[in-house]
C-alpha positions in Angstrom: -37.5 33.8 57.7 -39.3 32.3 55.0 -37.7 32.7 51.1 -40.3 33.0 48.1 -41.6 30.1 46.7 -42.4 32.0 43.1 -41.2 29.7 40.1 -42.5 32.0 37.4 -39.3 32.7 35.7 -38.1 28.8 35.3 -39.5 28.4 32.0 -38.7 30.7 30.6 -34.8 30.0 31.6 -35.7 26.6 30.4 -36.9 27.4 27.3 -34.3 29.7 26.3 -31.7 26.7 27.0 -33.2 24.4 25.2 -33.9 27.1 22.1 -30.0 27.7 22.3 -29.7 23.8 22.2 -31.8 23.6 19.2 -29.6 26.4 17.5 -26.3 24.5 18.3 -27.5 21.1 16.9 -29.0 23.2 13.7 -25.5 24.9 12.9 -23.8 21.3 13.7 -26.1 19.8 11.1 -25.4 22.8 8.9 -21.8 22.4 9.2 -21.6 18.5 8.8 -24.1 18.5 5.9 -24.9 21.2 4.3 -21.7 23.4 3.9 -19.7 20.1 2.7 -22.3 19.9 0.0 -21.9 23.6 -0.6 -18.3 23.7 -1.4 -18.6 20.0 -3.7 -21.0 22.2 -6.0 -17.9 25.0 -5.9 -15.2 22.9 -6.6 -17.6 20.8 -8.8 -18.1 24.2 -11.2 -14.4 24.6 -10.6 -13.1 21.7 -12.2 -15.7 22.1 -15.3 -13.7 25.9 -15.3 -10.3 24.0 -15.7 -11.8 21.9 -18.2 -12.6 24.8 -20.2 -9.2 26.2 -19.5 -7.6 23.2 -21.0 -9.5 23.2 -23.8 -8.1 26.9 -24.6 -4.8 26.0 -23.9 -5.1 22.8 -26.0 -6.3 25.1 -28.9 -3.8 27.4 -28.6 -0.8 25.0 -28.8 -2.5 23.4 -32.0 -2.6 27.0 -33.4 0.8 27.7 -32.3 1.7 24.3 -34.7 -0.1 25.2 -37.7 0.7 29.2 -38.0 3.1 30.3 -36.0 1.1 32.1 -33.7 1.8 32.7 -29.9 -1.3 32.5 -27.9 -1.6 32.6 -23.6 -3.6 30.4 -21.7 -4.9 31.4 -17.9 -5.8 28.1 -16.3 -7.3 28.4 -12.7 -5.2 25.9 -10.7 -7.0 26.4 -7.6 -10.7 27.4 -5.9 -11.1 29.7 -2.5 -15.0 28.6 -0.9 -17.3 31.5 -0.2 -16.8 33.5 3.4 -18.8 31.7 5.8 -19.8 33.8 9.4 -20.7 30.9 11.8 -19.3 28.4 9.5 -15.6 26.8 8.8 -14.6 26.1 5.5 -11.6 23.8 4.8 -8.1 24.9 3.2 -8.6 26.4 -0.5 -8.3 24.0 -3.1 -5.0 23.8 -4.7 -3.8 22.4 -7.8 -1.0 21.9 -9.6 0.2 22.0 -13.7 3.1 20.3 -15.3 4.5 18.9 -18.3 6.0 15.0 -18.1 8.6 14.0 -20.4 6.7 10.9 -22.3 9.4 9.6 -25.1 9.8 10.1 -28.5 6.9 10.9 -31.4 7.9 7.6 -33.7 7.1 7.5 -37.7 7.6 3.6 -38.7 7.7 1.9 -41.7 7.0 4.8 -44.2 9.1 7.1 -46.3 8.9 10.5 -48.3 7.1 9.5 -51.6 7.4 11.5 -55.0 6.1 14.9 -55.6 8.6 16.0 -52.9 12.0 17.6 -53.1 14.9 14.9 -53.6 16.8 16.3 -50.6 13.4 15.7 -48.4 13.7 12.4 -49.4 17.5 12.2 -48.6 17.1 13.6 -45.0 14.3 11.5 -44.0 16.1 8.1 -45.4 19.0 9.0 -43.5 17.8 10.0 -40.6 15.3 8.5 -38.1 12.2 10.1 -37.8 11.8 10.7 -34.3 10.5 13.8 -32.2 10.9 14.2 -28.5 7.5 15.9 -26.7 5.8 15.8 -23.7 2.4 15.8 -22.1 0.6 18.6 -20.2 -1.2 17.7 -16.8 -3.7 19.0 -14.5 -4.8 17.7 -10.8 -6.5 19.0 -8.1 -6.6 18.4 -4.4 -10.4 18.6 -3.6 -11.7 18.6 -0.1 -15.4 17.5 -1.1 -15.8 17.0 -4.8 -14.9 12.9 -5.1 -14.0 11.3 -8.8 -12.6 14.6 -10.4 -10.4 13.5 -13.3 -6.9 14.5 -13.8 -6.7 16.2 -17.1 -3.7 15.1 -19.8 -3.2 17.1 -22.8 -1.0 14.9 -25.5 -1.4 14.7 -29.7 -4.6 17.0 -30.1 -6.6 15.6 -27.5 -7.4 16.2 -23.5 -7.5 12.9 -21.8 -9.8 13.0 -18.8 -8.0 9.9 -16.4 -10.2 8.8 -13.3 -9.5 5.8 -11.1 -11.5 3.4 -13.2 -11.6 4.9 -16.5 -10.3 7.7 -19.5 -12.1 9.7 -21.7 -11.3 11.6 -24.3 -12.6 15.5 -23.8 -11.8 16.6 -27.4 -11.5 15.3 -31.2 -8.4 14.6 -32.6 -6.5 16.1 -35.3 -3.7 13.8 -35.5 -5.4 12.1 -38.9 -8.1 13.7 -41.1 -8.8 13.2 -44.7 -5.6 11.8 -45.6 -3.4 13.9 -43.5 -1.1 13.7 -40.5 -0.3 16.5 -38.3 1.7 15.9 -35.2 2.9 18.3 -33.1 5.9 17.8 -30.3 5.9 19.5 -27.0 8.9 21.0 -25.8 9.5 23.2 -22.8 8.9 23.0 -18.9 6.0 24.0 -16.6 5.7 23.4 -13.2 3.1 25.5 -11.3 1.0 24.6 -8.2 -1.4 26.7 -6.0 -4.8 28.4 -5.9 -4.1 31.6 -8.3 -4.5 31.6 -12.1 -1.5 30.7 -14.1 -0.6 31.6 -17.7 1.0 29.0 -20.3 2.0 30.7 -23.3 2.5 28.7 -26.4 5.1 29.3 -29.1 5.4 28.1 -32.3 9.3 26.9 -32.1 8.6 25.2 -36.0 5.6 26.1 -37.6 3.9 23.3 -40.1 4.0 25.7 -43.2 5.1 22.5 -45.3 3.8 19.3 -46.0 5.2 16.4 -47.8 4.2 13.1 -49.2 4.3 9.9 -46.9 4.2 6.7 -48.2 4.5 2.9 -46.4 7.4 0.6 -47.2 5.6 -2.2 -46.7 2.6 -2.8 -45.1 1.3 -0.3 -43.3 2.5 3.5 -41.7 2.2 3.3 -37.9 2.4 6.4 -35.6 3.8 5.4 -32.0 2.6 8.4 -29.7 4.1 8.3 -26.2 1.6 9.1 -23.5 1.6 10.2 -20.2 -1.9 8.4 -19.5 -1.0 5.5 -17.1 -3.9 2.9 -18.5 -2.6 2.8 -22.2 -4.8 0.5 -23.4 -8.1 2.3 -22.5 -6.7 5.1 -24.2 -6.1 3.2 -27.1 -10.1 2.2 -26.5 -10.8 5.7 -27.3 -8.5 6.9 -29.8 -10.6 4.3 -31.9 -13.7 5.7 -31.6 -11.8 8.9 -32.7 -10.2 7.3 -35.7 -11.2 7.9 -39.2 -12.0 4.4 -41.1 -9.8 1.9 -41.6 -7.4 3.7 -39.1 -7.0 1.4 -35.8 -4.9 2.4 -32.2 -4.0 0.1 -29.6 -1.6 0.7 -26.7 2.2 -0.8 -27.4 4.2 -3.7 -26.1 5.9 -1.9 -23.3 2.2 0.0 -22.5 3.9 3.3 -22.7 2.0 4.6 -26.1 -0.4 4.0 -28.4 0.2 3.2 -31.5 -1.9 4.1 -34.6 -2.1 1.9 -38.1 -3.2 3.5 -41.0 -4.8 2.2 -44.0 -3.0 2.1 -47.0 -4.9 4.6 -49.9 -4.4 5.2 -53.5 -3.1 8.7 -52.4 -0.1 9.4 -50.2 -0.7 11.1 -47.1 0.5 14.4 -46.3 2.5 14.9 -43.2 3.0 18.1 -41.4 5.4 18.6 -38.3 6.1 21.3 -35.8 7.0 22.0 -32.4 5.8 23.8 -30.1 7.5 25.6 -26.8 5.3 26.3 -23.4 8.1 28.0 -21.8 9.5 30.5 -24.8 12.3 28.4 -25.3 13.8 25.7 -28.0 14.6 26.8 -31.5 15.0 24.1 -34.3 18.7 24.2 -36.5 18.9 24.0 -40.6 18.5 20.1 -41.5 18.3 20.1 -45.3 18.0 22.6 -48.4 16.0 22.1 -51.7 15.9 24.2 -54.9 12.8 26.5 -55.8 12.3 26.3 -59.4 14.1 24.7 -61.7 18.0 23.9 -61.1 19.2 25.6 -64.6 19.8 29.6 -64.5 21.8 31.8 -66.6 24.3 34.3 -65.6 22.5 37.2 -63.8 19.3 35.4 -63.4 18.6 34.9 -59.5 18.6 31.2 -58.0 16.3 30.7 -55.2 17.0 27.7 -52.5 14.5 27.2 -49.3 16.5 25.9 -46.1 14.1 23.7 -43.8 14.6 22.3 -40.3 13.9 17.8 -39.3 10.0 19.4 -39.4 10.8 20.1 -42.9 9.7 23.9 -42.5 11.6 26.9 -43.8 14.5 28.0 -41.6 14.6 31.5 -41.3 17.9 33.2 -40.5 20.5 30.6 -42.0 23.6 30.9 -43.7 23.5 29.5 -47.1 26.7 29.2 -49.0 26.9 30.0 -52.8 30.1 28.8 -53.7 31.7 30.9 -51.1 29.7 34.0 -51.1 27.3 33.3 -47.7 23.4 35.0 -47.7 20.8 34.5 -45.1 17.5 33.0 -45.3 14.9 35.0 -44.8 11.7 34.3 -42.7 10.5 32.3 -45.3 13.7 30.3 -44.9 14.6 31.6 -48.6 17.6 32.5 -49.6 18.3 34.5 -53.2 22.0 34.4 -55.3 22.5 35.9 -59.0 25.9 33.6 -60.4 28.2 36.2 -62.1 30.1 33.2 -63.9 29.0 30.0 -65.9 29.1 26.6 -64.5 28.1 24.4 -61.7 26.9 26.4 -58.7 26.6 24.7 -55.6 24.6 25.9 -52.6 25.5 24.3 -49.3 24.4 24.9 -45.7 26.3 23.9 -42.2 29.6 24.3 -44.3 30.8 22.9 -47.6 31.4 19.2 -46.9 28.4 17.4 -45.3 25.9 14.7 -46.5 24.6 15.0 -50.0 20.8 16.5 -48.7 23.0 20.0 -47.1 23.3 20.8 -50.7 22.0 21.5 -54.4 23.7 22.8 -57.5 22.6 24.9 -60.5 23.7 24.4 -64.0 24.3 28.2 -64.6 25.0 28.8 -68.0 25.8 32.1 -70.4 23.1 34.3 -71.2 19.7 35.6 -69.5 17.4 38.1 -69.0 13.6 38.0 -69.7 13.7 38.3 -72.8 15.5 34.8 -73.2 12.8 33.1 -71.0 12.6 29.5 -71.5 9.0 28.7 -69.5 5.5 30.2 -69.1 4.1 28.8 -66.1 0.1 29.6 -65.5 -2.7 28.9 -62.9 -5.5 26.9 -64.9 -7.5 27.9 -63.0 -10.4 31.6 -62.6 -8.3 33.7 -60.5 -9.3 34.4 -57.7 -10.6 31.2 -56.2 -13.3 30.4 -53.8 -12.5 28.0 -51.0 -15.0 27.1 -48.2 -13.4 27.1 -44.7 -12.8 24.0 -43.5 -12.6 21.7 -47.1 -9.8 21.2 -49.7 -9.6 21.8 -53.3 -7.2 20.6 -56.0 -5.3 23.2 -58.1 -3.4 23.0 -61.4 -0.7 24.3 -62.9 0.5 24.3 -66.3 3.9 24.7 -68.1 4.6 25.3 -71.1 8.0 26.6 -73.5 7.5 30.1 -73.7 8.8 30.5 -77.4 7.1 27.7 -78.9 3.5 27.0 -76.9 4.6 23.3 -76.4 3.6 21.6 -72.6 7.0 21.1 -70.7 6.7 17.4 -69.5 8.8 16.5 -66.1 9.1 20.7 -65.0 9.5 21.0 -61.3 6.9 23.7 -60.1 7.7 25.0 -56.5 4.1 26.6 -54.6 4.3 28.9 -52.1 1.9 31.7 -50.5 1.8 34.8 -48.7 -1.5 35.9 -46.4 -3.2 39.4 -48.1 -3.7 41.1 -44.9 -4.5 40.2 -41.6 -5.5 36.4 -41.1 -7.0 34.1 -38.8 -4.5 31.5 -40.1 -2.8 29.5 -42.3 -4.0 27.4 -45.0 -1.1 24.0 -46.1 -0.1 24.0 -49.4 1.4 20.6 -50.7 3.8 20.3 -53.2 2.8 19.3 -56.2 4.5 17.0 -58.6 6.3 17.2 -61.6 4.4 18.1 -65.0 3.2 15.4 -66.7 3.4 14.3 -70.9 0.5 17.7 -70.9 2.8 20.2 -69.1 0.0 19.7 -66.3 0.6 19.1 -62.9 -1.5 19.7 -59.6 -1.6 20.9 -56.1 -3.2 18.0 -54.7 -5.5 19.2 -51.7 -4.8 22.8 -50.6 -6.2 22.8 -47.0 -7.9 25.9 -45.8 -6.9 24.3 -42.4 -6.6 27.2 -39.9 -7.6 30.1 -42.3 -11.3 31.1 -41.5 -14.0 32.8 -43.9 -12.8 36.7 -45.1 -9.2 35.4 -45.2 -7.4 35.6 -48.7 -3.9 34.2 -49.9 -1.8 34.9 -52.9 -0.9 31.8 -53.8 2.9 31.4 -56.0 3.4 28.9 -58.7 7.2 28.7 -60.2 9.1 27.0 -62.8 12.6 27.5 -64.6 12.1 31.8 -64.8 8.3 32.4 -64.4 6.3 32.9 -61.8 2.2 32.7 -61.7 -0.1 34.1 -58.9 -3.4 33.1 -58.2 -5.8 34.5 -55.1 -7.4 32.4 -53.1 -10.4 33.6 -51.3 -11.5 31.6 -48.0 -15.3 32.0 -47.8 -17.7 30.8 -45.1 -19.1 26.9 -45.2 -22.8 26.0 -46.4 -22.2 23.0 -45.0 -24.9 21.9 -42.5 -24.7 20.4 -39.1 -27.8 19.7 -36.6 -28.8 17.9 -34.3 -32.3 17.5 -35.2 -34.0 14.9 -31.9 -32.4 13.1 -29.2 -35.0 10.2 -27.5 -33.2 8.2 -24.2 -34.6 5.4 -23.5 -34.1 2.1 -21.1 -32.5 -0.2 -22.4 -32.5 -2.6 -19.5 -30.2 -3.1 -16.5 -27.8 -0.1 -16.3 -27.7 0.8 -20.5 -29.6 3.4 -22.3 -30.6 3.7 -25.9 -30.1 7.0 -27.3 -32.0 7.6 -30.4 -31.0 10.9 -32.5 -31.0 12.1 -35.6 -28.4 14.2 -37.4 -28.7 16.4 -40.5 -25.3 16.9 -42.2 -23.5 16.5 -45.5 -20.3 15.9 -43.9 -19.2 12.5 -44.7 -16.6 12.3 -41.6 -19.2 13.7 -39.3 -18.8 12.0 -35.8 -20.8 12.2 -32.7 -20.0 11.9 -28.8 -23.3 10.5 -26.6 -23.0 11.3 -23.0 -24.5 10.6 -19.9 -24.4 13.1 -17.6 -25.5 12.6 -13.2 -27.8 15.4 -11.7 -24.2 17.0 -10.8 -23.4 17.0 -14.2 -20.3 15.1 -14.3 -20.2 12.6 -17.2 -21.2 8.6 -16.1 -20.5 7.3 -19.5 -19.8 8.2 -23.1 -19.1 6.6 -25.9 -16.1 8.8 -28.0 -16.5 10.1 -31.0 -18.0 7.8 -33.3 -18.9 7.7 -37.3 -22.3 9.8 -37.8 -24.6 6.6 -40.2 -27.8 5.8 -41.5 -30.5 8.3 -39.6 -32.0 8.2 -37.4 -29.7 6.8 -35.5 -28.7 4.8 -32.3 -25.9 4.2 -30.0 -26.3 2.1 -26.2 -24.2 3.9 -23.1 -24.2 3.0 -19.1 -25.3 5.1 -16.9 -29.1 4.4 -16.0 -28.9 4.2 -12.7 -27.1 7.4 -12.0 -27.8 9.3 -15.6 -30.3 12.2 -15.2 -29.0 14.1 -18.6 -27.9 12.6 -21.5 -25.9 14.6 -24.0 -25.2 14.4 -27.9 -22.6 16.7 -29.6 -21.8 16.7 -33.2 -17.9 17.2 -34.5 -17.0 17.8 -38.3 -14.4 16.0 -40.2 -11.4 17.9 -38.2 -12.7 17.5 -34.8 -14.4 20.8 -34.1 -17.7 20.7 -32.4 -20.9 21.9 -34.4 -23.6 21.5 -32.4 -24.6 19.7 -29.0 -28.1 18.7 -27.1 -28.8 17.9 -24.0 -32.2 16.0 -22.8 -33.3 14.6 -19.3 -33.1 11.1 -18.6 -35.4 9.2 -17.9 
């Protein structure tokens, strides 16, 4: 018996194996190269989302400190990769957010100068102006993406910290035009996984009150704890931040950095307030001033303003009028009409305590309106237009309302109230006492957080008058653009970026990036003084850079505009 000898259907057997070979060494390639690259570019875009996300939350906590405002964050802690058939993916990315207890806000070598309340004075000389906060951070377990940054928010800015380097993400608003603003952390988060995560900041003291700040000797330094672990680099880059004169380097023990100030012909203004991530905290009543004058007459209402170690108003606080108690109201004011003549004293945290829990009256017999002693009056066209985002000085006069003459030395106390619905608040210094011409002057009101539309009545009151004046917030003409941006080779691994800038804000600064085809940032060089145009600044990156990046901040930090060119 004889078997066929017919071979006919061997190739195409053969072929079929080796097509099915060729399909297993395609999907292997595919799944060694191609879906790692895949899931970089998703957790690539996922870490430029949590940048984003800190930015919000970062903006939210600084609103929080100036009006009182409660805002929510989501931040995306985590990434899942896109369902694969054939394919395996690795774990989803998780990440985790936290705060870290960093030390003590520090305030050295500078006191409360005049144009402030005596008692302000009182508590600050007595007492050592420190503030406990903390820093906010952000890290991610990637699988594929290699050199992500872990993100640390701290004093107004976002610290990106890699394994080599920091940069700073954001401006800071720590010092502009003659102001300090410092806020202090308080509260706990701790929250790790892949899900979105909300952080909702509250405003435990809101920075409704500024005061004078003056050195001792030499110069005011501001120590701010950090959470960063290389100080000194972030010193590096608070001083490209910096306005002029102003210098930060990182401390002895290399735990903060500390920031010296130049000395001015004009006090600075300092505003405080703290802010809670977890809805706790709540701030006690540290000191108590008089609004208006200190002299009444029987059955004419005296006015004190309680205020916490921020030196903001104290809502709900017992005051005690010579044993009758009231509570403060949200404003932290309290109101008392003496029945008797004579010293009236008005204490808080009980009758016997240092000499700043008080203040006294000089009540005497008589009153009404018609025995008003001042006339107190806005010299100024009521209402007022203020451009978001600049400050304008106000004045005041005082005069004796029977005989026309200026009142020289009258204490004026300043408040406001929003009209309406706001976007925030404005700061409102207070002013000093009236000089030989019965003049005196609110020294820099700040729009500050209030946008365009927004109006405020603003308060003006000395002995037994009051004034009002309305202050309109209207939109900027001030101009910001970035006109050119021309990269060029600069030898070895620097580039020269030539740009020009049109602007007429004198505290302009610019931040000059360069960016890999990824789009992750090689180099930058902070935020530095906007000069002479056109202009030119030298970065690193050439060898790796195929965008570079320009982005123009005004005076407080916010970004105006922002170009991006290839390279080369």
């Amino acid at each position: 018996m004889r078997f066929s000898r017919d071979r006919r259907g061997q190739s195409v057997v053969v072929g079929t194996v080796i097509l099915f070979g060729f399909l297993i060494v395609a999907l292997g390639v595919y799944q060694v190269q191609v879906v790692p690259t895949e899931n970089a570019d998703v957790e690539f875009e996922h870490s430029q989302a949590v940048e984003d996300d800190f930015g919000d939350l970062r903006n939210d906590v600084l609103r929080a400190g100036s009006t009182g405002s409660t805002g929510s964050t989501q931040v995306r802690l985590g990434t899942r990769y896109p369902s694969r058939t054939f394919f395996v993916n690795p774990p989803p990315v998780s990440g985790s957010l936290s705060t870290e207890e960093t030390g003590a806000i520090r305030i050295r070598n500078a006191t409360v100068g005049g144009g402030a309340r005596e008692n302000a004075r009182r508590f600050w000389n007595a007492t050592d102006p420190t503030f406990e906060t903390r820093s906010i951070r952000y890290d991610a377990r990637y699988n594929e993406f290699r050199g992500a940054p872990e993100l640390v928010y701290e004093h107004s800015v976002i610290a990106a910290e890699f394994d080599d380097a920091v940069l700073l993400r954001t401006g800071q608003t720590v010092v502009s035009d003659g102001r300090i603003s410092l806020t202090a952390l308080s509260g706990s988060v701790s929250e790790s996984g892949i899900e979105r995560r909300s952080v909702d900041p509250r405003a435990v003291s809101a920075s409704g009150t500024t005061v004078p700040l003056t050195p001792v000797s030499g110069s005011i330094t501001l120590e701010l704890p950090t959470a960063v672990e290389n100080a000194s680099a972030l010193a590096t880059r608070w001083n490209g931040s910096l306005p002029a004169g102003a210098t930060a380097a990182m401390n002895a023990t290399g735990d903060a950095v500390r920031i010296t100030l130049p000395n001015g012909s004009d006090p600075y203004r300092l505003a405080l307030s703290e802010v809670s991530l977890d809805n706790t905290g709540n701030t006690e009543p540290a000191y108590v001033v008089p609004v208006g004058s200190q002299t009444a007459s029987v059955g004419e209402p005296v006015t004190v303003e309680v205020r916490d170690r921020y030196n903001n108003p104290a809502p709900d606080a017992t005051v005690g009028f010579d044993g009758t108690n009231e509570t403060t109201g949200d404003d932290g004011r309290a109101f008392f009409e003496p029945t008797a003549s004579g010293p009236l004293t008005a204490a808080i945290n009980g009758t016997v305590g240092p000499s700043y829990e008080s203040v006294t009256f000089d009540v005497s017999e008589g009153g009404g309106v018609e025995n008003r002693t001042f006339d107190v009056e806005w010299d100024e066209s009521d209402p007022v237009s203020i451009e978001e985002g600049t400050s304008e000085s106000l004045d005041i006069l005082v005069a004796d309302a029977a005989s026309d003459q200026r009142v020289d030395g009258a204490a004026v106390d300043v408040s406001f109230a929003p009209l309406g619905n706001v976007s925030g608040l404005p700061s409102v210094p207070e002013p000093p006492k009236t000089g030989s011409d019965g003049r005196t002057t609110v020294d820099m009101f700040n729009t500050d957080e209030s946008s365009a539309g927004d109006s405020f009545t603003l308060y003006a009151a000395s002995g037994d008058d009051v004034d009002r004046l309305v202050v309109d917030v209207v939109e900027s003409t001030g101009t910001y653009e970035i006109l050119s941006v021309d990269p060029e080779p600069a030898g070895g691994n620097d580039i020269d970026v030539n740009f020009e800038i049109d602007t007429d804000d004198a505290g302009a600064q610019v931040n000059v990036q360069s960016l890999d085809d990824g789009g992750a940032v090689r180099d930058e060089t902070g935020l530095v003084p906007v000069g002479p145009q056109p202009q030119t600044e030298t970065i690193k990156g050439a060898n790796q850079a195929a965008e570079v990046r320009v982005i123009l901040y005004d005076s407080d930090g916010d970004e105006r505009d922002r170009q991006t060119v290839s390279y080369p």
